[in-house]
N, C-alpha and C positions, 0 to 999 in steps of 0.2 A: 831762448827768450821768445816771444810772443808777444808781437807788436799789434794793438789796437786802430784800427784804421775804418772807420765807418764800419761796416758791415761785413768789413772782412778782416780776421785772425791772418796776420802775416807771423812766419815760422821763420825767425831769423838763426836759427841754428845753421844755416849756410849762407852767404853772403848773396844777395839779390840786386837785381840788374837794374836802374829808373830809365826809360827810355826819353827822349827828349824829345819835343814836340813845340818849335817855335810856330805859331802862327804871325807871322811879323815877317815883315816886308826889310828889317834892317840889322838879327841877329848876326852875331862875327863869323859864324861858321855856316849857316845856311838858310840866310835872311832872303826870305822869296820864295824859298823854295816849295815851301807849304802853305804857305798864305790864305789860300780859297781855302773854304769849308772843305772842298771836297776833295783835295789835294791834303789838305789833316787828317781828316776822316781816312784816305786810304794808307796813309805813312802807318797812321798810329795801328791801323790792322795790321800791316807789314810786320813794323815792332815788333806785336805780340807773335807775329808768326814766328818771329827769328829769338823769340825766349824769354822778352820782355814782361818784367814783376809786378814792375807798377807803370804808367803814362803819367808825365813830367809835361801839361799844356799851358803854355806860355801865351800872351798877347806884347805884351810890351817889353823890349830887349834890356836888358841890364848890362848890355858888354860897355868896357870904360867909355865914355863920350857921348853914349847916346843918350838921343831927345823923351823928355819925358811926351806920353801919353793920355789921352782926356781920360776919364774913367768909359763914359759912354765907345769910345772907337775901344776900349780894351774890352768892354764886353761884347761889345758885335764880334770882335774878334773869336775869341775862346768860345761864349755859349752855342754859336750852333756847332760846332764843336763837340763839347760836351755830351750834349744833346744827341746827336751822332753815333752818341759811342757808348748808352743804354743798354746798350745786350753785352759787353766785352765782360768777360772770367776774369779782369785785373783792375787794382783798384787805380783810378783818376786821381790826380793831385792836381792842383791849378797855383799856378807859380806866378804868384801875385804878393802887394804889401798895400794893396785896399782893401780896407774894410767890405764896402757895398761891393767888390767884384766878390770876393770871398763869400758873400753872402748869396750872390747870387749864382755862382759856381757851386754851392754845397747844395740848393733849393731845384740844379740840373742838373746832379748826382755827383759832385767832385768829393771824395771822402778825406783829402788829405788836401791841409797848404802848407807848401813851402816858400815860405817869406823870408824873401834877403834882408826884411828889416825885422824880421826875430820880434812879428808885434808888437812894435811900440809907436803903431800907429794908431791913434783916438780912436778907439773901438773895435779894434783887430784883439786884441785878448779876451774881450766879452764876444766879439763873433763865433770865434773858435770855443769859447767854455761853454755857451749854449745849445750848443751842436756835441755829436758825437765823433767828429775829423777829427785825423791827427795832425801832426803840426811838427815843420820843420822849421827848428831856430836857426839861423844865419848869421855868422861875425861880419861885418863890412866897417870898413874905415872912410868917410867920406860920403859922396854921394858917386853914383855914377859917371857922373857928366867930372867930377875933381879926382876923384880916388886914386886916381894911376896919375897924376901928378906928383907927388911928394908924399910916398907912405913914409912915416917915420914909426918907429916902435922904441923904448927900452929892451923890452924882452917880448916880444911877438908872442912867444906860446902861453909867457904867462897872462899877459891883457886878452888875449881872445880867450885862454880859457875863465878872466876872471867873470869877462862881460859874458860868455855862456850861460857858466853858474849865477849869473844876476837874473838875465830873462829865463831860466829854468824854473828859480823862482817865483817872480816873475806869474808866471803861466799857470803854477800850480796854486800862489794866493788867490789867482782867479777863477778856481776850480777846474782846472785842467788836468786829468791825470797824469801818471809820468808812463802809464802805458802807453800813450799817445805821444810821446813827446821823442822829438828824435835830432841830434842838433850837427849842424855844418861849420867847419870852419872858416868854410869863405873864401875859399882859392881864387886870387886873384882880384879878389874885390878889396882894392887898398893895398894890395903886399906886393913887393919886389920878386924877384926869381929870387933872390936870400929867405925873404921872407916864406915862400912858397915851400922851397926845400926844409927851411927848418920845422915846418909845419907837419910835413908830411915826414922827417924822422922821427919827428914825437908824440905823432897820431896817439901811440897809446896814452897819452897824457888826459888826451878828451875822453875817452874808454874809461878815465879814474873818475867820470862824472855820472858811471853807471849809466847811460841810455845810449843808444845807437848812434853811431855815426856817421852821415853822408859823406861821402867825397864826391866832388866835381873838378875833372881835370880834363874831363875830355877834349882836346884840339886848342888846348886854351896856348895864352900866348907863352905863357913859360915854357912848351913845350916845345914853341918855335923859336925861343932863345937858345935852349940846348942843343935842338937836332938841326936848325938854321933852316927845318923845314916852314915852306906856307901852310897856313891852316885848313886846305883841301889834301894837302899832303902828310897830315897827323897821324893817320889812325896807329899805326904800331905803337907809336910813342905814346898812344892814349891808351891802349890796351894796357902796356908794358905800366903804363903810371896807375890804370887800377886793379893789375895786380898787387904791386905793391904797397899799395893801400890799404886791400882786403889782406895780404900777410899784414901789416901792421893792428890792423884790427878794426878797417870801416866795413860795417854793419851792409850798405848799398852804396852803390857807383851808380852814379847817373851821369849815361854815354849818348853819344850820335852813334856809335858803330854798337848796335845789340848785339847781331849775331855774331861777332870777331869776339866781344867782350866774354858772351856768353860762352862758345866754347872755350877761349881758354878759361874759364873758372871752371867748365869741366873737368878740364885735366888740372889743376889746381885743389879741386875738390875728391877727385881719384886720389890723388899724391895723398892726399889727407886723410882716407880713409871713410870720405863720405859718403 
Protein backbone atom coordinates (compact mmCIF):
# COMPACT_ATOMS: atom_id res chain seq x y z
CA UNK A 1 0.00 0.00 0.00
CA UNK A 2 1.05 3.47 -0.67
CA UNK A 3 0.22 6.22 1.49
CA UNK A 4 -0.18 9.73 0.15
CA UNK A 5 1.39 12.29 2.41
CA UNK A 6 2.17 15.76 0.72
CA UNK A 7 4.94 15.34 -1.54
CA UNK A 8 6.02 12.15 -0.44
CA UNK A 9 4.78 8.32 -1.57
CA UNK A 10 5.14 6.41 1.80
CA UNK A 11 5.67 2.49 1.00
CA UNK A 12 3.78 0.88 3.79
CA UNK A 13 4.49 -2.66 2.69
CA UNK A 14 6.74 -2.74 6.05
CA UNK A 15 5.70 -1.27 9.08
CA UNK A 16 7.34 2.50 9.69
CA UNK A 17 8.52 4.27 12.66
CA UNK A 18 6.72 8.21 13.80
CA UNK A 19 9.27 9.88 15.81
CA UNK A 20 7.96 12.10 18.51
CA UNK A 21 8.93 15.55 18.83
CA UNK A 22 7.15 17.39 21.84
CA UNK A 23 7.99 21.11 21.82
CA UNK A 24 6.22 21.68 25.37
CA UNK A 25 7.53 22.47 28.34
CA UNK A 26 4.64 19.85 30.11
CA UNK A 27 4.46 16.47 27.89
CA UNK A 28 4.17 12.98 30.42
CA UNK A 29 7.41 11.68 29.09
CA UNK A 30 9.55 14.43 28.19
CA UNK A 31 8.12 17.80 28.74
CA UNK A 32 11.23 20.27 28.61
CA UNK A 33 13.27 18.56 27.14
CA UNK A 34 12.97 19.92 23.62
CA UNK A 35 11.41 22.97 24.21
CA UNK A 36 13.81 25.67 22.42
CA UNK A 37 13.67 25.71 18.76
CA UNK A 38 17.12 24.58 18.74
CA UNK A 39 16.90 21.77 21.21
CA UNK A 40 13.79 20.38 18.32
CA UNK A 41 15.69 21.16 15.59
CA UNK A 42 18.55 18.91 17.03
CA UNK A 43 16.22 15.73 18.50
CA UNK A 44 14.34 15.76 15.43
CA UNK A 45 17.76 15.22 13.28
CA UNK A 46 18.80 12.72 15.86
CA UNK A 47 15.45 10.79 15.09
CA UNK A 48 16.07 10.72 11.71
CA UNK A 49 19.63 9.52 12.23
CA UNK A 50 18.48 6.61 14.30
CA UNK A 51 15.68 5.33 11.37
CA UNK A 52 12.85 7.70 11.91
CA UNK A 53 9.84 7.55 8.72
CA UNK A 54 8.06 10.36 9.63
CA UNK A 55 8.62 13.51 12.53
CA UNK A 56 5.40 13.63 14.86
CA UNK A 57 6.01 17.80 16.12
CA UNK A 58 3.91 18.64 18.82
CA UNK A 59 3.30 22.23 20.61
CA UNK A 60 0.61 21.61 22.93
CA UNK A 61 0.46 18.24 25.41
CA UNK A 62 -2.50 16.00 25.30
CA UNK A 63 -1.43 13.78 28.13
CA UNK A 64 -4.65 13.26 30.77
CA UNK A 65 -4.90 16.69 32.85
CA UNK A 66 -3.14 19.03 30.89
CA UNK A 67 -3.83 22.85 30.27
CA UNK A 68 -5.13 23.80 27.19
CA UNK A 69 -2.90 26.20 24.93
CA UNK A 70 -3.58 29.78 23.23
CA UNK A 71 -3.27 28.96 19.46
CA UNK A 72 -0.59 31.88 19.06
CA UNK A 73 2.05 30.29 22.02
CA UNK A 74 1.28 26.78 20.01
CA UNK A 75 2.38 28.27 16.93
CA UNK A 76 5.52 30.13 18.18
CA UNK A 77 5.96 26.73 19.42
CA UNK A 78 6.19 24.26 16.42
CA UNK A 79 6.74 26.92 13.43
CA UNK A 80 10.13 27.70 13.86
CA UNK A 81 10.47 24.27 14.25
CA UNK A 82 9.10 23.39 11.31
CA UNK A 83 10.81 25.81 9.46
CA UNK A 84 14.04 24.23 10.83
CA UNK A 85 13.60 21.26 9.33
CA UNK A 86 13.25 22.28 5.32
CA UNK A 87 15.96 20.24 4.07
CA UNK A 88 15.00 16.73 6.06
CA UNK A 89 14.39 13.35 3.43
CA UNK A 90 11.08 12.54 5.85
CA UNK A 91 7.84 13.70 5.85
CA UNK A 92 6.66 16.45 8.95
CA UNK A 93 3.34 15.76 10.55
CA UNK A 94 2.20 18.59 13.17
CA UNK A 95 0.14 17.01 15.97
CA UNK A 96 -2.47 19.49 16.44
CA UNK A 97 -6.79 19.78 16.45
CA UNK A 98 -6.62 23.63 15.12
CA UNK A 99 -7.57 24.55 12.33
CA UNK A 100 -5.17 27.92 11.90
CA UNK A 101 -2.21 25.90 13.52
CA UNK A 102 -2.87 23.33 10.70
CA UNK A 103 -2.88 25.86 8.47
CA UNK A 104 -0.14 27.32 9.04
CA UNK A 105 2.07 24.23 9.65
CA UNK A 106 1.21 23.00 6.09
CA UNK A 107 2.08 26.78 4.54
CA UNK A 108 5.96 25.87 6.77
CA UNK A 109 6.13 22.47 5.03
CA UNK A 110 4.18 19.97 7.56
CA UNK A 111 2.56 17.44 4.90
CA UNK A 112 0.73 15.39 7.43
CA UNK A 113 -1.84 16.15 10.71
CA UNK A 114 -2.42 14.15 13.15
CA UNK A 115 -5.51 15.25 15.09
CA UNK A 116 -6.55 13.59 18.42
CA UNK A 117 -9.97 15.21 17.51
CA UNK A 118 -10.16 13.29 14.13
CA UNK A 119 -11.39 16.92 12.56
CA UNK A 120 -14.29 17.81 13.98
CA UNK A 121 -13.12 21.06 14.63
CA UNK A 122 -14.84 24.10 12.58
CA UNK A 123 -12.67 24.03 9.78
CA UNK A 124 -10.18 21.32 10.35
CA UNK A 125 -11.96 19.02 7.46
CA UNK A 126 -11.80 21.94 4.81
CA UNK A 127 -8.17 22.80 6.07
CA UNK A 128 -6.97 19.37 5.19
CA UNK A 129 -9.39 18.85 1.75
CA UNK A 130 -7.80 21.89 0.33
CA UNK A 131 -4.35 20.89 0.89
CA UNK A 132 -2.53 17.94 -0.37
CA UNK A 133 -1.61 16.46 3.68
CA UNK A 134 -2.63 13.53 4.99
CA UNK A 135 -4.43 13.05 8.03
CA UNK A 136 -4.45 11.01 11.02
CA UNK A 137 -7.93 10.35 12.50
CA UNK A 138 -7.92 9.85 16.35
CA UNK A 139 -10.75 8.10 18.86
CA UNK A 140 -10.63 10.07 22.33
CA UNK A 141 -13.26 9.77 24.88
CA UNK A 142 -13.62 13.18 26.74
CA UNK A 143 -11.48 15.90 26.73
CA UNK A 144 -7.96 15.89 27.97
CA UNK A 145 -8.16 17.67 31.17
CA UNK A 146 -11.57 14.72 31.97
CA UNK A 147 -10.74 11.65 29.98
CA UNK A 148 -8.93 9.41 32.45
CA UNK A 149 -11.50 10.21 34.91
CA UNK A 150 -14.30 7.67 34.26
CA UNK A 151 -13.85 6.03 30.68
CA UNK A 152 -16.96 3.88 30.46
CA UNK A 153 -17.64 1.88 27.20
CA UNK A 154 -20.23 -0.95 26.18
CA UNK A 155 -18.00 -2.46 24.02
CA UNK A 156 -14.85 -0.36 23.44
CA UNK A 157 -13.71 -1.82 20.07
CA UNK A 158 -16.91 -1.67 18.75
CA UNK A 159 -17.70 2.46 19.58
CA UNK A 160 -14.23 3.39 18.55
CA UNK A 161 -14.47 1.52 15.60
CA UNK A 162 -17.97 2.88 14.75
CA UNK A 163 -16.80 6.63 15.58
CA UNK A 164 -13.77 5.91 12.99
CA UNK A 165 -15.88 4.70 10.26
CA UNK A 166 -18.05 8.01 10.82
CA UNK A 167 -15.01 10.61 10.56
CA UNK A 168 -13.52 8.40 7.76
CA UNK A 169 -16.49 9.37 6.11
CA UNK A 170 -16.51 12.14 7.29
CA UNK A 171 -13.25 13.43 5.53
CA UNK A 172 -13.95 11.81 2.36
CA UNK A 173 -17.50 13.86 1.92
CA UNK A 174 -15.11 16.61 2.22
CA UNK A 175 -13.01 15.47 -0.53
CA UNK A 176 -10.40 14.03 1.13
CA UNK A 177 -8.91 10.97 -0.45
CA UNK A 178 -8.70 7.69 1.61
CA UNK A 179 -5.07 7.55 0.24
CA UNK A 180 -4.40 10.05 2.67
CA UNK A 181 -6.30 9.07 5.46
CA UNK A 182 -4.81 6.83 8.10
CA UNK A 183 -6.75 6.37 11.62
CA UNK A 184 -5.70 5.79 15.58
CA UNK A 185 -7.21 4.25 18.04
CA UNK A 186 -6.39 6.43 20.80
CA UNK A 187 -4.54 4.63 23.44
CA UNK A 188 -5.03 5.98 26.43
CA UNK A 189 -7.15 8.94 25.57
CA UNK A 190 -10.48 8.01 27.56
CA UNK A 191 -9.66 4.09 28.13
CA UNK A 192 -8.74 2.13 31.06
CA UNK A 193 -5.65 -0.61 30.96
CA UNK A 194 -9.00 -3.03 30.08
CA UNK A 195 -9.72 -0.71 27.68
CA UNK A 196 -6.19 -0.48 26.20
CA UNK A 197 -5.47 -4.24 26.11
CA UNK A 198 -8.70 -4.96 24.42
CA UNK A 199 -7.83 -2.54 21.93
CA UNK A 200 -4.69 -3.59 21.12
CA UNK A 201 -5.99 -7.59 20.83
CA UNK A 202 -8.37 -6.44 18.17
CA UNK A 203 -6.22 -4.07 16.36
CA UNK A 204 -7.06 -6.18 13.36
CA UNK A 205 -10.64 -5.12 13.82
CA UNK A 206 -9.47 -1.36 12.64
CA UNK A 207 -7.31 -3.17 9.58
CA UNK A 208 -11.36 -4.22 8.43
CA UNK A 209 -11.69 -0.42 7.79
CA UNK A 210 -9.01 -0.80 4.89
CA UNK A 211 -6.51 2.20 5.77
CA UNK A 212 -3.52 2.25 7.95
CA UNK A 213 -3.27 2.20 11.30
CA UNK A 214 -1.28 4.25 13.94
CA UNK A 215 -0.54 3.01 17.30
CA UNK A 216 0.66 5.08 20.18
CA UNK A 217 1.88 3.20 23.21
CA UNK A 218 5.05 4.48 23.68
CA UNK A 219 5.92 4.95 27.71
CA UNK A 220 2.31 5.70 28.24
CA UNK A 221 0.79 4.97 31.49
CA UNK A 222 -0.72 1.50 30.87
CA UNK A 223 2.66 0.38 30.47
CA UNK A 224 3.50 1.60 34.02
CA UNK A 225 0.48 -0.22 35.35
CA UNK A 226 1.85 -3.53 34.01
CA UNK A 227 5.59 -3.40 34.44
CA UNK A 228 5.08 -0.92 37.74
CA UNK A 229 7.69 0.81 35.81
CA UNK A 230 8.06 4.97 35.81
CA UNK A 231 7.72 6.54 32.64
CA UNK A 232 11.68 7.33 32.03
CA UNK A 233 11.87 3.69 32.96
CA UNK A 234 9.54 2.27 29.69
CA UNK A 235 11.47 1.89 26.86
CA UNK A 236 11.34 -2.14 26.61
CA UNK A 237 7.85 -2.15 27.46
CA UNK A 238 7.40 0.26 24.66
CA UNK A 239 9.28 -1.51 22.24
CA UNK A 240 7.81 -4.95 23.21
CA UNK A 241 4.12 -3.07 22.95
CA UNK A 242 4.98 -1.91 19.27
CA UNK A 243 5.86 -4.93 18.33
CA UNK A 244 3.10 -6.32 18.93
CA UNK A 245 1.09 -3.94 17.45
CA UNK A 246 2.74 -4.10 14.07
CA UNK A 247 2.22 -8.46 14.34
CA UNK A 248 -1.44 -7.42 14.90
CA UNK A 249 -1.32 -5.29 11.86
CA UNK A 250 -0.51 -1.23 12.69
CA UNK A 251 0.59 0.19 9.61
CA UNK A 252 3.24 2.82 12.02
CA UNK A 253 4.21 3.24 15.60
CA UNK A 254 4.89 6.35 16.78
CA UNK A 255 7.86 6.17 19.60
CA UNK A 256 10.19 8.28 22.03
CA UNK A 257 12.80 5.36 21.57
CA UNK A 258 13.46 5.47 17.39
CA UNK A 259 16.47 3.71 17.42
CA UNK A 260 15.48 0.58 19.95
CA UNK A 261 11.97 0.53 17.98
CA UNK A 262 13.72 0.58 14.89
CA UNK A 263 16.05 -2.27 15.23
CA UNK A 264 13.80 -4.42 16.60
CA UNK A 265 11.33 -4.22 13.54
CA UNK A 266 14.58 -5.11 11.87
CA UNK A 267 14.77 -8.30 13.07
CA UNK A 268 10.93 -8.59 12.99
CA UNK A 269 11.07 -7.72 9.33
CA UNK A 270 14.13 -10.38 8.75
CA UNK A 271 11.83 -13.04 10.59
CA UNK A 272 9.29 -12.10 8.01
CA UNK A 273 11.06 -12.39 5.08
CA UNK A 274 11.38 -8.66 4.24
Amino acid sequence: MIFHCGKFQLDLSRPLVMGIINVTPDSFSDGGRHASTIAAIAHARQLIADGADILDIGGESTRPGAATVSEQQELERVLPVIEGLRDISVPISIDTYKPEVMRAAIRAGAVMVNDVNALQAEGALQTVAQSDVAVCLMHKQGTPQTMQQRPAYQNVLDEVTAFLRERIAAAEAAGIARERIMIDPGFGFGKTVEHNLDLLCGLQTFRALGLPVLVGLSRKSMLGAITGREVDERMAASVAAALLAVQRGAAIVRVHDVRETVDALKIWNAINGE
